[in-house]
N, C-alpha and C positions, 0 to 999 in steps of 0.2 A: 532436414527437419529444422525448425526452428528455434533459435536462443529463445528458452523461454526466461531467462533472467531478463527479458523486456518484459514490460507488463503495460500493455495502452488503455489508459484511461476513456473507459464510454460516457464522457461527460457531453451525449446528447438529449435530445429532448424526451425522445420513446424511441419503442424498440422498432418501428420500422427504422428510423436513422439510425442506430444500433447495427441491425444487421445491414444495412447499406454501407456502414465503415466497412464491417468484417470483409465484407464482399471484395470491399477495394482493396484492400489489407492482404487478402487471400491467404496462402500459406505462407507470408514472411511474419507474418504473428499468430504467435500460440497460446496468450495469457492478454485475459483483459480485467480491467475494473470496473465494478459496476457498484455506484455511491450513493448516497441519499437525494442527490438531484435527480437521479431516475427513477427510485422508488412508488414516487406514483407515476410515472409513463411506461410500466411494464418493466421493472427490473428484475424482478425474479423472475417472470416469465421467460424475459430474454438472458441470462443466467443461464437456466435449465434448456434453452432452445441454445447456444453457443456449446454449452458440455455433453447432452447427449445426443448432438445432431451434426455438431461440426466436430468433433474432438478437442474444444478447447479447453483451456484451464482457467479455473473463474476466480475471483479475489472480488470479494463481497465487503467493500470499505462502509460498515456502519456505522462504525466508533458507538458500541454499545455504551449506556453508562446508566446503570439505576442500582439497586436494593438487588442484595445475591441473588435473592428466587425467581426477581423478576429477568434480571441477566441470563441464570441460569436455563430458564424456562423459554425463554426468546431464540439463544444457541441452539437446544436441545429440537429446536424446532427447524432451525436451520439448516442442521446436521442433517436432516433428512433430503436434502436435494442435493449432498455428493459433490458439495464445492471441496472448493482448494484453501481458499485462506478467507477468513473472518477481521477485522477489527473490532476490538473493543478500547474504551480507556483504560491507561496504565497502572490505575491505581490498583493494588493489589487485593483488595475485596473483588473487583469487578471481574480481574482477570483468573484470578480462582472459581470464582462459581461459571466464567465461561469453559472451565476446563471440564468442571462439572456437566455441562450443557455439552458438550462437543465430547465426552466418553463415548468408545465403542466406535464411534465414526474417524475420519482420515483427514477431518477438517481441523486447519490447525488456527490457532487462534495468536493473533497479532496484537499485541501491547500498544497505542498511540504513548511515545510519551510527551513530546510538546509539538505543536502545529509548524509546519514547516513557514510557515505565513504568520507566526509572530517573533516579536524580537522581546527588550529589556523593556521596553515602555509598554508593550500591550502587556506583560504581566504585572509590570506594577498596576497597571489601571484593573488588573484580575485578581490585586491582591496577592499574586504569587510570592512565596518567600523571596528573598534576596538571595542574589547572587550570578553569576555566571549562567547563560543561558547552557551554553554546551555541557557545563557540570550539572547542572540540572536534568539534562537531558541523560547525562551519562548516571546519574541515581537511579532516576525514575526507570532507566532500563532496568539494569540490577536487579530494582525492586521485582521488577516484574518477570523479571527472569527467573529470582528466588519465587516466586507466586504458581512457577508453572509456565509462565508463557511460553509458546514455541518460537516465537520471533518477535521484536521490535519494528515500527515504523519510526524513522528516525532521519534526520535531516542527511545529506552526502557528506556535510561539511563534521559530521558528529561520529561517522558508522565508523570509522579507524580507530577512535576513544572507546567506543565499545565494543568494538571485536578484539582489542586487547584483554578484556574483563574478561579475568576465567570462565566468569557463569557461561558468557556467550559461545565456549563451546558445545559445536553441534546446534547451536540456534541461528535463524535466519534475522537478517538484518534486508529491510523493504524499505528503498527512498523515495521520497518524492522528493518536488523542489529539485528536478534534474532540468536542465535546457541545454540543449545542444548549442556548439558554438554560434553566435551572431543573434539567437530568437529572444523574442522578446519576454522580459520578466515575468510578466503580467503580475499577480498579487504576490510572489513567494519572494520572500525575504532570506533565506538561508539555502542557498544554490550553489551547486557546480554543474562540471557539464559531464555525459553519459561516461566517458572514459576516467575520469577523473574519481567518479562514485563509485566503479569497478576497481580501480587501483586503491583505494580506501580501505574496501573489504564488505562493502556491499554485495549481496548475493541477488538482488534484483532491482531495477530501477523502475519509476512508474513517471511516463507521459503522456501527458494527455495534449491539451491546445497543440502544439505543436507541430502534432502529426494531424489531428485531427481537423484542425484550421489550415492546414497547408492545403494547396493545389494539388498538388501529388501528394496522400498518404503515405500511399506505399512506395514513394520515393524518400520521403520524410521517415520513413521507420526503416530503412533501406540503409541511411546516412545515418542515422541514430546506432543500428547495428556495427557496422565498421567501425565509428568512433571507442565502442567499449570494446569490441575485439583488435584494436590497435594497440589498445590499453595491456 
């Protein structure tokens, strides 16, 4: 069976090259992402065609963010197609009325607290209070944790600061910003590599380019796996 604490990002165009990954992928992954870049080329479609037709396990990265009722009302809607994990923003209005929206269902909802792809200067330019990005990052869990949330998305360099936080027992902690040794950056600012995010205290890692730009996928998800099980 496969580590599902991988989670590969379907950062393709639509869901025929969606399910062309899965294909190549085969049974070395069992958890995918599916984000707002696919949203219109058939994301929930292909969602609902990965969990009820392959066995997979699906991570629906929206990063909700509006007015309770309208959160609330969006979830609640979501909940009805039997995924696995949700993103909304951290802030704890948002992450309260998703709790709201996702009662009764098994769908757990994920706290964003800061983009793995900013640093000190993109929040000052966003007006974000001052101060330490990773202490920031490490509040804005908290908060969210007190709010309800079942799990954080939170950078590798961050999930060891906050699986110390009491609140975070029993909560999951989801990275991006993971690159296996030698690949390239691309936009994310706050990285480590797949072994490294498992010895922190990350309970799943999420890649995408990587695997999905490589020659071999499923040689690339292959090498990804050994690196956090060496860990």
């Amino acid at each position: 069976m496969a580590d599902d604490r991988l989670i590969v990002a379907m950062d393709v165009p639509n869901v025929v090259a969606g399910l062309e990954l899965a294909g190549k992928l085969g049974d070395a992954v069992s958890f995918y992402k599916i984000g707002l870049g696919m949203l219109t080329g058939g994301g929930l479609a292909l969602a609902n065609e990965l969990k009820q037709e392959h066995g997979k396990r699906i991570f629906l990265d929206m990063k909700f963010f509006d007015i309770g009722a309208t959160v609330e009302a969006a979830v609640r809607g979501i909940a009805q197609y039997d995924l696995d994990f949700l993103t909304v923003h951290g802030d704890p209005h948002v992450v309260a009325a998703a709790k709201e929206g996702a009662a009764g269902s098994n769908l757990k909802i994920l706290a964003v607290t800061i983009l793995t792809s900013l640093d000190r200067d993109d929040l000052d330019r966003s007006m974000i209070k001052a101060g330490d990005v990773q202490d920031l990052v490490v509040e804005r869990a908290g908060r969210a944790f007190d709010a309800g949330a079942d799990g954080v998305i939170a950078s590798p360099q961050e999930s060891g600061l906050i699986r110390a936080l009491p609140e975070s027992q029993g909560r999951l902690i989801v990275t991006p910003g993971v690159r296996p040794i030698g690949a390239d950056l691309g936009d994310q600012k706050r990285i480590t590599t797949p072994g490294q995010a498992i010895t922190n205290g990350s309970d799943h890692i999420v890649v995408g380019r990587p695997i999905w730009k490589a020659q071999d996928p499923r040689a690339a998800a292959l090498g990804i796996l050994r690196e956090m099980q060496d860990a």
